[in-house]
C-alpha positions in Angstrom: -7.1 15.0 -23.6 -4.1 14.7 -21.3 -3.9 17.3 -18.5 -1.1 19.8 -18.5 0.4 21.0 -15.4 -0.3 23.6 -13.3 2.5 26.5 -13.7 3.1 30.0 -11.8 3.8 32.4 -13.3 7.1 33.0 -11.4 9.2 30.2 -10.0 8.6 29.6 -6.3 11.9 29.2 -4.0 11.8 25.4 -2.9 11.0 24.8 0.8 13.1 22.4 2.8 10.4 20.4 3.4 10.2 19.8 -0.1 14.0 18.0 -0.5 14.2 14.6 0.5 17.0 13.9 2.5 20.3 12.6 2.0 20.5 8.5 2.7 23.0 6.3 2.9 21.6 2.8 1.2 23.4 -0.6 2.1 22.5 -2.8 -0.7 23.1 -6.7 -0.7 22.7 -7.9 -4.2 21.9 -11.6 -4.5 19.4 -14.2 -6.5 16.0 -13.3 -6.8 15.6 -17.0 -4.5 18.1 -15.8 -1.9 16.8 -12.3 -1.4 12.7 -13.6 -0.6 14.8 -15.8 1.7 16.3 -13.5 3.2 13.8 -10.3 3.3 12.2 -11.3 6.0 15.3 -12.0 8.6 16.8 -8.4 7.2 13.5 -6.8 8.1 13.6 -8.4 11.7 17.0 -5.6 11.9 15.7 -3.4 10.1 12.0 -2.5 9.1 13.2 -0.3 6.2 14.4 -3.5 4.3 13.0 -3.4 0.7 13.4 -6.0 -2.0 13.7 -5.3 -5.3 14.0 -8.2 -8.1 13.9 -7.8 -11.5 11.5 -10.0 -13.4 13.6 -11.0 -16.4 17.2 -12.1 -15.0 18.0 -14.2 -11.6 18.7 -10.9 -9.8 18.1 -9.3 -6.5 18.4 -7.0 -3.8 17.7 -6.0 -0.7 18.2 -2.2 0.7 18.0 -0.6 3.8 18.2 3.0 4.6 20.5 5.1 7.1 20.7 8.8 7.8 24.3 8.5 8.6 27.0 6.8 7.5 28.0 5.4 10.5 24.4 3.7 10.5 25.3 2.3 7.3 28.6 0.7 8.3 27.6 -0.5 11.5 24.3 -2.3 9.5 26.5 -3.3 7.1 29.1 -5.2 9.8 25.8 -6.6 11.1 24.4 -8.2 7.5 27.8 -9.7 7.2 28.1 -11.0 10.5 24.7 -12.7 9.6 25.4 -14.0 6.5 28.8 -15.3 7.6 27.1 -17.2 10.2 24.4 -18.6 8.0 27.5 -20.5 5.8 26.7 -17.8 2.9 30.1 -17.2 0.7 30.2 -13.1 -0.2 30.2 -14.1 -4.0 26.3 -15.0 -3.3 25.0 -11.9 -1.1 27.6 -8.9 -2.0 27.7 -5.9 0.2 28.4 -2.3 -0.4 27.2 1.1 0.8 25.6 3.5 -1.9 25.1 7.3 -1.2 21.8 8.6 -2.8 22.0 12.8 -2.4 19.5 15.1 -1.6 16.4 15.4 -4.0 13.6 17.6 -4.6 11.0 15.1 -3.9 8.1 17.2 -5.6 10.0 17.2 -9.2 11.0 13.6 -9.1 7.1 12.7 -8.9 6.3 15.4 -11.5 8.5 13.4 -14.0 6.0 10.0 -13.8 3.1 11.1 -11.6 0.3 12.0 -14.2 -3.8 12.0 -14.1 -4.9 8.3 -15.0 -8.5 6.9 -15.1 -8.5 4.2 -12.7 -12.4 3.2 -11.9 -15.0 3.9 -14.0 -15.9 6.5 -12.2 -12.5 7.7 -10.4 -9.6 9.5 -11.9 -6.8 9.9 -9.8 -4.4 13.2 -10.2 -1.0 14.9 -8.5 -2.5 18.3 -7.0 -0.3 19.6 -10.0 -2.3 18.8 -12.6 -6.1 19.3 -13.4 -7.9 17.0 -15.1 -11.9 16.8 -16.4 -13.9 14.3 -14.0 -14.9 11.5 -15.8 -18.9 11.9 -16.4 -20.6 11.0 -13.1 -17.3 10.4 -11.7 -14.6 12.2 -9.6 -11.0 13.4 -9.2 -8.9 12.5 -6.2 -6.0 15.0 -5.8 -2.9 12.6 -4.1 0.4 14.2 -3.2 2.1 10.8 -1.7 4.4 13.0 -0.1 6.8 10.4 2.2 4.5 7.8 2.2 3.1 5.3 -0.2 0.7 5.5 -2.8 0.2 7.6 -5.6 -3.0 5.2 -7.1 -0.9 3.9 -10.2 0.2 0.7 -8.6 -1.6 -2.2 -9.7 -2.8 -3.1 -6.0 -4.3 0.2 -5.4 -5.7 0.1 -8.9 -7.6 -3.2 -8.3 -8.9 -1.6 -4.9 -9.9 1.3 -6.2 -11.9 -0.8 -9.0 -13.5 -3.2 -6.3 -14.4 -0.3 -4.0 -16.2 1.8 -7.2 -18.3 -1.8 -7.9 -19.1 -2.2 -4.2 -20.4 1.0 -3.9 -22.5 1.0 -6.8 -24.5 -2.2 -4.6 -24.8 -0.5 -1.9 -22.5 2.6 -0.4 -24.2 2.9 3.0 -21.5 1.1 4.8 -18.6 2.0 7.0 -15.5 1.6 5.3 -12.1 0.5 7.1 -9.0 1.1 5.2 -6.0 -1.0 7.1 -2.8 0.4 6.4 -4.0 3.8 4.6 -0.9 4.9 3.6 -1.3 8.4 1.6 -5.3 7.9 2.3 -6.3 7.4 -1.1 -8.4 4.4 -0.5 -10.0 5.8 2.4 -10.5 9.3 0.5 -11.8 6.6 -2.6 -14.1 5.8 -0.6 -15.8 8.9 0.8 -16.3 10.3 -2.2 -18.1 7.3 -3.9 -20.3 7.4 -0.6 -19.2 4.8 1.8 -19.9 6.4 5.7 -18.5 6.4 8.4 -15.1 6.1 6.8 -11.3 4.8 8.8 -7.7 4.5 7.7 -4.9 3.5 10.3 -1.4 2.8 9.4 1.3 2.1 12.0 3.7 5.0 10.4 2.5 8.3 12.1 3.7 9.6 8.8 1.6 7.9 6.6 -1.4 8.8 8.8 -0.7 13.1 8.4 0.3 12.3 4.9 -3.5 11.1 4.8 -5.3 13.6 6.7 -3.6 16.6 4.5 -4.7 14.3 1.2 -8.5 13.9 2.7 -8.5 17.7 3.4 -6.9 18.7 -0.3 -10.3 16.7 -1.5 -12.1 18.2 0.9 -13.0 15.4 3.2 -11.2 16.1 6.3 -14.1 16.0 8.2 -15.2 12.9 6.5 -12.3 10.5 7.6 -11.2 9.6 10.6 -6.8 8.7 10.2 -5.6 7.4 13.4 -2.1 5.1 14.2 -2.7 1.6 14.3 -2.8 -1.8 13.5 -5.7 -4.7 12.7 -5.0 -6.4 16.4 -5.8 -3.1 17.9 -9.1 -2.7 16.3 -11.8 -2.2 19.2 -14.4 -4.4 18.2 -16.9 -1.3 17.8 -15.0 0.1 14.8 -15.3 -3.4 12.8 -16.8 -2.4 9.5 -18.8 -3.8 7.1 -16.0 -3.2 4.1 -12.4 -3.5 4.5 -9.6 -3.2 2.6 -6.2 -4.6 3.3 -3.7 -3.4 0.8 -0.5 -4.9 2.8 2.0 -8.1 1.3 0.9 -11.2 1.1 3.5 -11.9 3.4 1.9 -9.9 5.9 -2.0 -10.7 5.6 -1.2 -15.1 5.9 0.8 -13.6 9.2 -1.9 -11.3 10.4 -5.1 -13.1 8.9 -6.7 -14.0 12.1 -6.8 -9.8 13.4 -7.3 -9.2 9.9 -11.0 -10.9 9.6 -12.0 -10.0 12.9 -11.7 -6.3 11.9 -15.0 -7.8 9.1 -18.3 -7.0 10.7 -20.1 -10.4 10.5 -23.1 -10.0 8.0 -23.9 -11.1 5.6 -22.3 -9.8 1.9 -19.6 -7.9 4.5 -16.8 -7.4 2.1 -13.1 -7.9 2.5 -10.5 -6.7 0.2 -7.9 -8.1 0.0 -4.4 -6.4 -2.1 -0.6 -6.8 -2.4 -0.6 -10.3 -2.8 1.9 -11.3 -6.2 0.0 -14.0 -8.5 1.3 -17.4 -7.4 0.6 -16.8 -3.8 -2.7 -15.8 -3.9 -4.4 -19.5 -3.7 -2.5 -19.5 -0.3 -4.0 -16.5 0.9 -7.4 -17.1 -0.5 -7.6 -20.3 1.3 -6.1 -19.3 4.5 -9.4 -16.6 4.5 -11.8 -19.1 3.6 -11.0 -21.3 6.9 -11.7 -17.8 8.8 -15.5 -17.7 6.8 -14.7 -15.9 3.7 -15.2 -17.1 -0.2 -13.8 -15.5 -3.0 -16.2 -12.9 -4.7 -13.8 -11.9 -8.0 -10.4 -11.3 -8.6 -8.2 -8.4 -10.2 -5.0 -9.3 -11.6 -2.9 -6.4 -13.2 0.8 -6.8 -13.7 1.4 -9.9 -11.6 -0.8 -8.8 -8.6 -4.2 -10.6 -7.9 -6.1 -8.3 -5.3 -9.1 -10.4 -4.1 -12.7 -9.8 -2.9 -14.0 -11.6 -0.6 -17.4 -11.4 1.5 -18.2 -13.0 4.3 -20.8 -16.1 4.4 -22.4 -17.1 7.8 -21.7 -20.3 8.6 -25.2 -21.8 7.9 -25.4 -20.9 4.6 -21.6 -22.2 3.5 -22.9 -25.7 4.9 -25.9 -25.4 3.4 -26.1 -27.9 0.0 -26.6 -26.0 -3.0 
């Protein structure tokens, strides 16, 4: 039975924290070809670069987002200046400058953010809503807030799913969740029993999104957040399961500080997520030179999410 939300009685006056703000977006439509091309030079100016692409038509684009309009010029001048000095005619990257107003952040989730079963044994929910557990399961209660993840997106699906089977081996294992965002893999895995428990992110935001998440689900003292990133992993905080959810993009680039975060024995598991179909092989084999092998895969919607253990070196040259 669906879950209904959760109303007051009375309506509550909305808090400012609870509008998102006003942005200024500058938007360079293109091809779907030209804007992976281009993502990654736009994010060199700008790390909020985002692409979008639509699946079914050669179409593009790539935003970025300003507080001001000023910001939004000047980028724009910038983006042009670039292009013009790549040889790129405007009719193939267009530029323009769209206003997105203030939003009530919590009632544009409301409108698509429902309870879904998304493990065999974990349903994930928006605080607003209150479902059943599933039998011998549990509920994880996600507000992503400002940062990402809300549990429906086929990468953290395919985690979530990899983590619930791993744990059902054996959950006595520290967990490290690289790039938490709102926690919901860490908090995934405290609650199916993985200890001592870690998420970093390198957006201080996503890390107090996280640690008000872990303490909604009661965990806060089961979860360590902390600001970071996989080449700043001390060696005494590797773990013995990890999960990258990042781009593929981003774990080929990273791959070396990614696999040394891996505590080497044997059956150590490595998750790895965000990776679109036809690039997966890449990453898979780029992991495999660094000691890995491919466990199972997990493709939903165009996104493979990997798990991969870690082999000692004697045993992968051993014949079989």
């Amino acid at each position: 039975m669906k879950a209904r939300p959760r109303r007051s009685s009375s309506p509550s006056p909305v808090s400012p924290s609870a509008l998102w703000p006003a942005w200024f977006v500058v938007r360079a439509q293109t091809t779907r070809p030209l804007g992976r091309q281009w993502l990654p030079r736009l994010l060199r100016l700008d790390p909020s670069a985002t692409l979008w692409s639509d699946a079914d038509r050669d179409r593009a684009r790539i935003e970025t987002y300003h507080a001001d309009r000023a910001t939004a010029v000047a980028a724009r001048a910038r983006y042009r200046q670039l292009f013009r000095e790549a040889g790129l005619p405007s009719s193939r990257i267009r530029l323009q400058i769209i206003f997105i107003p203030p939003a009530n952040w919590a009632d544009a989730w409301k409108k698509f953010f429902h309870s879904r079963k998304v493990s065999p044994r974990l349903t994930v929910t928006p605080p607003w809503e209150n479902p059943t557990p599933p039998p011998h399961g549990w509920v994880l209660s996600i507000d992503p807030g400002r940062s990402f993840g809300t549990g429906l997106h086929a990468t953290t699906r395919a985690c979530l799913v990899f983590l619930d089977r791993i744990a059902r081996e054996n959950p006595d294992r520290p967990v490290l969740d690289l790039g938490c965002g709102s926690g919901i893999l860490s908090i995934a895995a405290a609650r199916l029993g993985f200890h001592p428990v870690r998420g970093i992110d390198y957006d201080p935001i996503a890390v107090d999104e996280s640690r008000i998440n872990a303490d909604r689900n009661g965990l806060g003292d089961q979860i360590v957040f902390s600001p970071g990133s996989a080449e700043r992993i001390p060696s005494s905080l590797r773990s013995e399961v990890v999960v990258a959810n990042l781009l593929g993009s981003l774990l080929l680039r990273h791959a070396p500080a990614i696999a040394r975060t891996v505590r080497r024995r044997p059956g150590a598991a490595l998750i790895l997520s965000g990776i679109r179909k036809p690039e997966f092989p890449r990453v898979q084999s780029r992991f495999e030179r660094l000691g890995f092998t491919l466990r199972a895969t997990h493709t939903l919607a165009n996104w493979t999410t990997g798990w991969m253990e870690w082999i000692p070196s004697a045993s992968r040259n051993r014949p079989t």
